[in-house]
PDB file of N, CA, C and O in Angstrom:
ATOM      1  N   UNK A   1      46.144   2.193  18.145  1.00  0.00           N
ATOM      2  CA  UNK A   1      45.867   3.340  17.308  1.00  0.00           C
ATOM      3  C   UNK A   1      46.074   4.596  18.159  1.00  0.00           C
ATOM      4  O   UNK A   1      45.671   4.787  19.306  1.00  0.00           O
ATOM      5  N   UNK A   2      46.744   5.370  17.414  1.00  0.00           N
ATOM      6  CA  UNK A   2      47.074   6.848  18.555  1.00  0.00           C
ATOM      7  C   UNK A   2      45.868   7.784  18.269  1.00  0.00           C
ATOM      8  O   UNK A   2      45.079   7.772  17.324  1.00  0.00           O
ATOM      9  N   UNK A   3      45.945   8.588  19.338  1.00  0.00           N
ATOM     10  CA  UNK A   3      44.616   9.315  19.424  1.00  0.00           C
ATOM     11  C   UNK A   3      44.561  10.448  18.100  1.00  0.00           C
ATOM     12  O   UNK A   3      43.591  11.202  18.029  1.00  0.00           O
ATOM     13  N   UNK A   4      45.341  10.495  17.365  1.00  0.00           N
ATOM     14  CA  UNK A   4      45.343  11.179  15.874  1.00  0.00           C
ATOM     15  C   UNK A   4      44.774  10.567  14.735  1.00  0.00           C
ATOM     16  O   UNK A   4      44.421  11.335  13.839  1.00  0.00           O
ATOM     17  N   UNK A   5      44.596   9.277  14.560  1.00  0.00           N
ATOM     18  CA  UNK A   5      44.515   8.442  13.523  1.00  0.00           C
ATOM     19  C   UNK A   5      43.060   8.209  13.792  1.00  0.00           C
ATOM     20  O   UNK A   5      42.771   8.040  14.976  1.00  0.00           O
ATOM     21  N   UNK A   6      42.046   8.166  12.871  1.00  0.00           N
ATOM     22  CA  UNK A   6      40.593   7.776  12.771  1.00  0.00           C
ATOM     23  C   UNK A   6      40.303   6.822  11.951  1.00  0.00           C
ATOM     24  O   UNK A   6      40.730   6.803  10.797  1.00  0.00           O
ATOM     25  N   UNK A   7      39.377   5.726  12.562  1.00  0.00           N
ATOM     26  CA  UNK A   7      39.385   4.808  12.467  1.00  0.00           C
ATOM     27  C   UNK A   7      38.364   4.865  11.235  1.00  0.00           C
ATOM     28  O   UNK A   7      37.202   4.812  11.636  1.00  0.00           O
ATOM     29  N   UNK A   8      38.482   4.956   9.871  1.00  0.00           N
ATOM     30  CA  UNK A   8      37.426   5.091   8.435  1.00  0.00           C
ATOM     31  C   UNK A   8      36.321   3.649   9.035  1.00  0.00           C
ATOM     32  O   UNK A   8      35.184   4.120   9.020  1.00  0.00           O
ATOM     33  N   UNK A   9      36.273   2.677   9.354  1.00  0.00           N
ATOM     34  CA  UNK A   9      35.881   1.334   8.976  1.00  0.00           C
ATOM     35  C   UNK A   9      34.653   1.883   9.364  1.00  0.00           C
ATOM     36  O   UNK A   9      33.640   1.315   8.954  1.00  0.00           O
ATOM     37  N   UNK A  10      34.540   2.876  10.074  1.00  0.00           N
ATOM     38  CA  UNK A  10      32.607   2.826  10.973  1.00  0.00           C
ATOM     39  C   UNK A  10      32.682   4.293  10.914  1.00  0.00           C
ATOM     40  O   UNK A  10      33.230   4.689  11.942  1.00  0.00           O
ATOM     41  N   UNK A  11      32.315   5.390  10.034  1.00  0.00           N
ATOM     42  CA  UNK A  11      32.169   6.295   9.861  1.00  0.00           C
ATOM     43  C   UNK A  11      30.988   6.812  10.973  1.00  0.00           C
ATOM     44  O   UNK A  11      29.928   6.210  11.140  1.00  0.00           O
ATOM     45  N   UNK A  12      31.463   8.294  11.843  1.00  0.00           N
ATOM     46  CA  UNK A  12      30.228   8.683  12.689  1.00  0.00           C
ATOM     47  C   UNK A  12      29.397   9.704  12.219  1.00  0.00           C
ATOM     48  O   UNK A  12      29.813  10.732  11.686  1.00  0.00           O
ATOM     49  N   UNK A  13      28.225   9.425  12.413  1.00  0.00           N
ATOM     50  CA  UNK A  13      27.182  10.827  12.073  1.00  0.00           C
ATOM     51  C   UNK A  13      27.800  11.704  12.489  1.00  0.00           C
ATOM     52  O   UNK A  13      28.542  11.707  13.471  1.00  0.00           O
ATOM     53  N   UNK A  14      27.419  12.967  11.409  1.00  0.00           N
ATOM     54  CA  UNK A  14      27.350  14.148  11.638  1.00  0.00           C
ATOM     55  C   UNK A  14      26.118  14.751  13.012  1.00  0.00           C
ATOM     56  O   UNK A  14      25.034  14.224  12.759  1.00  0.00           O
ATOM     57  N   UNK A  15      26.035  15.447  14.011  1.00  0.00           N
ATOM     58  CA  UNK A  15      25.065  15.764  14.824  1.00  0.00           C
ATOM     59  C   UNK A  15      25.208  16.961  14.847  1.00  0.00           C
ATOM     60  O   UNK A  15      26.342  17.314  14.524  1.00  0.00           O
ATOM     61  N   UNK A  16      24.486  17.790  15.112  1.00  0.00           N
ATOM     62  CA  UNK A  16      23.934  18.883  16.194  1.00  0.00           C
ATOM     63  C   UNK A  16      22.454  19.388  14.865  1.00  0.00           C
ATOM     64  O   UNK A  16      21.444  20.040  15.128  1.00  0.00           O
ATOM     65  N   UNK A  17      22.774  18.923  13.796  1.00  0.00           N
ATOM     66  CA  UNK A  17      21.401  19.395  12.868  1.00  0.00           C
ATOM     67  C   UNK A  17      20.422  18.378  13.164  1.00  0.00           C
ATOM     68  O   UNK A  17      20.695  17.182  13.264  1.00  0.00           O
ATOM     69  N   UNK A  18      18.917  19.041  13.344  1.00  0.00           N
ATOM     70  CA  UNK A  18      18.044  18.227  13.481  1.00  0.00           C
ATOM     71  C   UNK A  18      17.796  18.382  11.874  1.00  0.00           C
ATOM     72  O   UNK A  18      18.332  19.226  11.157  1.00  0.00           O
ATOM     73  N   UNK A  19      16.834  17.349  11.456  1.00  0.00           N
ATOM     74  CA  UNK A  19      16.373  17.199  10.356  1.00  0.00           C
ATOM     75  C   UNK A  19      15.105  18.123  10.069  1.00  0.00           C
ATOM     76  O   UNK A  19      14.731  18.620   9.007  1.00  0.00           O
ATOM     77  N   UNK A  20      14.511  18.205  11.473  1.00  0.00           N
ATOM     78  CA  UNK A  20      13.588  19.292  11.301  1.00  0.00           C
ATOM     79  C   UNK A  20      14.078  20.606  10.932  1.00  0.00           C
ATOM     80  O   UNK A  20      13.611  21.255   9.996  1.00  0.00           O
ATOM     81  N   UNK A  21      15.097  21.018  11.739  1.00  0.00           N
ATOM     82  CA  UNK A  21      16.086  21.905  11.371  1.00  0.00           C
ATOM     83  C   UNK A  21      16.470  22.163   9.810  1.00  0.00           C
ATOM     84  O   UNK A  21      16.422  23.224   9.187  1.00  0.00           O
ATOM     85  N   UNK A  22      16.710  21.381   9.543  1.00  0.00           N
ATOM     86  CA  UNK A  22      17.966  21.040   8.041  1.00  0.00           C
ATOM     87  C   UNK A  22      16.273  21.024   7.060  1.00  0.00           C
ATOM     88  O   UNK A  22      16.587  21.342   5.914  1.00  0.00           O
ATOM     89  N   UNK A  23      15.033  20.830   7.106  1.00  0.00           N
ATOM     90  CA  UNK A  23      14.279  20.807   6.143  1.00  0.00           C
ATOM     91  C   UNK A  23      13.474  22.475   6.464  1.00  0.00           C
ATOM     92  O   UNK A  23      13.018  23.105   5.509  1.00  0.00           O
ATOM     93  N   UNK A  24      13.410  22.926   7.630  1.00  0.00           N
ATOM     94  CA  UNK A  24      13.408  24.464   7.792  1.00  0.00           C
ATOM     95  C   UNK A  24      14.072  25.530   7.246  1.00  0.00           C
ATOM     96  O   UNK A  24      13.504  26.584   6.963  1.00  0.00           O
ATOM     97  N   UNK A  25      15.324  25.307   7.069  1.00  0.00           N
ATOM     98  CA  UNK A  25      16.125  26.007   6.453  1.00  0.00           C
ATOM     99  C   UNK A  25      16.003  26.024   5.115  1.00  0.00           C
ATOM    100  O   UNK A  25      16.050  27.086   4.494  1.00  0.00           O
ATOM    101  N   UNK A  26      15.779  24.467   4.331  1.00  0.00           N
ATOM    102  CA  UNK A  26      15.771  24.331   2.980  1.00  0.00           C
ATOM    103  C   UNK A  26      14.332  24.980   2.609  1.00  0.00           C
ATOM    104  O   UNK A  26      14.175  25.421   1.470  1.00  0.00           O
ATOM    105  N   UNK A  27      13.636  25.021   3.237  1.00  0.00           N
ATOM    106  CA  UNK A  27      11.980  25.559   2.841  1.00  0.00           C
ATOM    107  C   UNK A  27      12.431  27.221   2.955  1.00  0.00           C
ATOM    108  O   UNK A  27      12.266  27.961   1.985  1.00  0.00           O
ATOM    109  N   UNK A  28      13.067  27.766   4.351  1.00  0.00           N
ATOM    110  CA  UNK A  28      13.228  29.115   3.716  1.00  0.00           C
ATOM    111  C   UNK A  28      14.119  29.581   2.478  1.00  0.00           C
ATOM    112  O   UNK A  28      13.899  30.477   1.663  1.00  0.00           O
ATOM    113  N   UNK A  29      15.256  28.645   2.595  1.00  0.00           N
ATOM    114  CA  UNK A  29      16.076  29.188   1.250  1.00  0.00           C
ATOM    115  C   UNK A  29      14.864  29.373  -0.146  1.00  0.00           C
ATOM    116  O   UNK A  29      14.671  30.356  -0.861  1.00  0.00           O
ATOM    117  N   UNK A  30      14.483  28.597  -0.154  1.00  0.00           N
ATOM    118  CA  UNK A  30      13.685  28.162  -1.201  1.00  0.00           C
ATOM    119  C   UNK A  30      12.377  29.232  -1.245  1.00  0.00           C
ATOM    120  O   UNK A  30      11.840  29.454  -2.330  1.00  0.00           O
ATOM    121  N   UNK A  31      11.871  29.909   0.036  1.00  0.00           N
ATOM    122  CA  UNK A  31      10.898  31.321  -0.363  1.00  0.00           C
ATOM    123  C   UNK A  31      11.763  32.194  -0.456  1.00  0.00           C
ATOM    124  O   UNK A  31      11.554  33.220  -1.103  1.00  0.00           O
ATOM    125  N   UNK A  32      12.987  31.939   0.217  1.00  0.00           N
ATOM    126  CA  UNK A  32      13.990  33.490  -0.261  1.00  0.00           C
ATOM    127  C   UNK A  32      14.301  33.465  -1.908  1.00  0.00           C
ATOM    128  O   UNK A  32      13.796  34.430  -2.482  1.00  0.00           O
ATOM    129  N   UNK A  33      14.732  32.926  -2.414  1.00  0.00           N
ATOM    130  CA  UNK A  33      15.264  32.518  -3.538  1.00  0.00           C
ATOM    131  C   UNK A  33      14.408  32.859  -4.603  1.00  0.00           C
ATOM    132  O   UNK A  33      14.769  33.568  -5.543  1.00  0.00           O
ATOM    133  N   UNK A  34      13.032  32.264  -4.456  1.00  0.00           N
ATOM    134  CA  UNK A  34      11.894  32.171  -5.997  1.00  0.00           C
ATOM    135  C   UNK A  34      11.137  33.457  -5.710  1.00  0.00           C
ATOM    136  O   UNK A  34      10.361  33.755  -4.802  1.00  0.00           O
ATOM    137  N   UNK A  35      11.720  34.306  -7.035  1.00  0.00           N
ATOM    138  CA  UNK A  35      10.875  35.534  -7.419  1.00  0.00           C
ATOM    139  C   UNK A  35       9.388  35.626  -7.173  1.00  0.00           C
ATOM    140  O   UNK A  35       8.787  34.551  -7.174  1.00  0.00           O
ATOM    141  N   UNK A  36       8.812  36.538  -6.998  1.00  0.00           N
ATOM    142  CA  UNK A  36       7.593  36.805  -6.916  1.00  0.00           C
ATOM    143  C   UNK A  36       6.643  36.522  -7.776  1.00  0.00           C
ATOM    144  O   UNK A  36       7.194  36.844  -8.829  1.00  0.00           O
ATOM    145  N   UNK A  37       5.515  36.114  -8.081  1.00  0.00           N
ATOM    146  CA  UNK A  37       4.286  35.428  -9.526  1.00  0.00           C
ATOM    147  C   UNK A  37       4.282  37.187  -9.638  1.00  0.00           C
ATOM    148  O   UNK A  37       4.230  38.102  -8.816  1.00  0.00           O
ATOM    149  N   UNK A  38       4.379  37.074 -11.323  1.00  0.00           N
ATOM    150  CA  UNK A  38       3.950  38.177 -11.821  1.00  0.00           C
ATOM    151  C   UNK A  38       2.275  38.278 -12.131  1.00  0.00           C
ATOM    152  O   UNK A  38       1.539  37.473 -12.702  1.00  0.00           O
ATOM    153  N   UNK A  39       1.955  39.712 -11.465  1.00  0.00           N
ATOM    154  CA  UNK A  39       0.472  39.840 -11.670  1.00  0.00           C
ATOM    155  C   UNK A  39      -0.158  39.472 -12.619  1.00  0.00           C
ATOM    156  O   UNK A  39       0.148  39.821 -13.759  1.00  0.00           O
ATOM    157  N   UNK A  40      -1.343  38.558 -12.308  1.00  0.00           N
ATOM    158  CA  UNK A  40      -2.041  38.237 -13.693  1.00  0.00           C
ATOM    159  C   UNK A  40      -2.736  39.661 -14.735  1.00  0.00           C
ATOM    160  O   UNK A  40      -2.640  40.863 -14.488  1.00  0.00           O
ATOM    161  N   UNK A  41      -3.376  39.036 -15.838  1.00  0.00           N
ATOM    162  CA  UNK A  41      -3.507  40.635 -16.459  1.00  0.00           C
ATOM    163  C   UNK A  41      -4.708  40.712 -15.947  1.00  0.00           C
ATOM    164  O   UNK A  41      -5.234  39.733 -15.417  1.00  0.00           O
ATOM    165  N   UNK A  42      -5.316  41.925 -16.044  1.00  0.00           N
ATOM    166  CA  UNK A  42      -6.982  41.941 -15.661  1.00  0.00           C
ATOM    167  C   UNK A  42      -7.769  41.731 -16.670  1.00  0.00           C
ATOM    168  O   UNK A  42      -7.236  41.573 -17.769  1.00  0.00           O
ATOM    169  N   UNK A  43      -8.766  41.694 -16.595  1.00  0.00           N
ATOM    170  CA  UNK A  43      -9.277  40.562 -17.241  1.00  0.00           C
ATOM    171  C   UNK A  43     -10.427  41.597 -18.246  1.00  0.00           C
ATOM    172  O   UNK A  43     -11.122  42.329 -17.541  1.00  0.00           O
ATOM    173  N   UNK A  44     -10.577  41.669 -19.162  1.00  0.00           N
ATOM    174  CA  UNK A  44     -11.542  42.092 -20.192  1.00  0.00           C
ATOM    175  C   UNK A  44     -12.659  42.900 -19.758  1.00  0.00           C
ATOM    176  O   UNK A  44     -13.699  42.256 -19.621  1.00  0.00           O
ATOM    177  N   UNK A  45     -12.713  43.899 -19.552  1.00  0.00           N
ATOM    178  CA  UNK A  45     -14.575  44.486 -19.088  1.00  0.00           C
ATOM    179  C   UNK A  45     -15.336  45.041 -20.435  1.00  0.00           C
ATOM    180  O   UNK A  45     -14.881  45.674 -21.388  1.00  0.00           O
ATOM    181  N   UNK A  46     -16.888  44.489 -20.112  1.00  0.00           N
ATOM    182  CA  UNK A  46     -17.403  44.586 -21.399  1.00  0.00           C
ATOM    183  C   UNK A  46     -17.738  46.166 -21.287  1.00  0.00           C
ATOM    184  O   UNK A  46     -17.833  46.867 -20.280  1.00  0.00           O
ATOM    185  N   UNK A  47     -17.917  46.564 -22.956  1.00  0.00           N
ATOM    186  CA  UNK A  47     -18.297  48.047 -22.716  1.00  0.00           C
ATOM    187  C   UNK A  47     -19.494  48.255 -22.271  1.00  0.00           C
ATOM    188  O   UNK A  47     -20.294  47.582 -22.921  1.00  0.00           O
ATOM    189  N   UNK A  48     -20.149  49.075 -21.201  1.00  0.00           N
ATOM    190  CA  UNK A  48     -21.087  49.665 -20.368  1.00  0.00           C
ATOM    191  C   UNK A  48     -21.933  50.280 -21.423  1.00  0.00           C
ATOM    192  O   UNK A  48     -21.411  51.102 -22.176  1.00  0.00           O
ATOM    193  N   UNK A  49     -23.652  49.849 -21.603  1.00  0.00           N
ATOM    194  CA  UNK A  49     -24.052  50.358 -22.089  1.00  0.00           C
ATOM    195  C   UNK A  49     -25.027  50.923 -21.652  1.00  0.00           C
ATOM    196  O   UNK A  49     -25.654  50.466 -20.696  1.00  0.00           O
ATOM    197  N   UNK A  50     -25.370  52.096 -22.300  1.00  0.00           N
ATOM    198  CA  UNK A  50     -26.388  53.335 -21.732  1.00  0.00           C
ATOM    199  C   UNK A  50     -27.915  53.210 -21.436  1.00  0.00           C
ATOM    200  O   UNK A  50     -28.188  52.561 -22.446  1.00  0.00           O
ATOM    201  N   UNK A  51     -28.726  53.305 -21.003  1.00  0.00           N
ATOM    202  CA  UNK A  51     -29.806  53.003 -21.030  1.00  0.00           C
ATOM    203  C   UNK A  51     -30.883  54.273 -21.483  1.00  0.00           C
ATOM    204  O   UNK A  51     -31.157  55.385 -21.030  1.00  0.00           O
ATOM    205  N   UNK A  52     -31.248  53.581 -22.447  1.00  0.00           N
ATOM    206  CA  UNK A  52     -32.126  55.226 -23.019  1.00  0.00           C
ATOM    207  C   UNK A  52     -33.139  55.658 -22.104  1.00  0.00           C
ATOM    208  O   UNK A  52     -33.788  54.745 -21.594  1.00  0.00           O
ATOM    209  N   UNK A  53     -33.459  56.936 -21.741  1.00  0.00           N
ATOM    210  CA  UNK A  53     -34.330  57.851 -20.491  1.00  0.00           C
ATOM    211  C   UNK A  53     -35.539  57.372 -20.880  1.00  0.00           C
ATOM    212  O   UNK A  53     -35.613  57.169 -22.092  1.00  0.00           O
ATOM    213  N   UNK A  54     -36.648  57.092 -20.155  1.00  0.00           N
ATOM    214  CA  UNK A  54     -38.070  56.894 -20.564  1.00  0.00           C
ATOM    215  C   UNK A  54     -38.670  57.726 -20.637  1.00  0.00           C
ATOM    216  O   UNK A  54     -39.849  57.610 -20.971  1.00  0.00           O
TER     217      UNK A  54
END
């Protein structure tokens, strides 16, 4: 076999990505990507009532 021709029968890993690597990256894509939670609404306040003077 000449040094041009690759041998398919035993395919070699891909290297230099660690997996730690390669799941770092996918976790930041993934906070870059997803929009921000829209603020919840605030929440109901009851009306304040007066207290008559003694």
């Amino acid at each position: 076999m000449s040094a041009t021709q690759r041998d398919t029968t035993h395919p070699r890993p891909l290297s230099g990505v660690s997996m730690r690597d390669l799941l770092a990256a996918c976790a930041a894509a993934s906070a870059v990507s997803t929009p921000p939670r829209a603020p919840e609404p605030a929440a109901p306040r009851a009306p304040v009532q007066e207290r008559e003077a003694a």
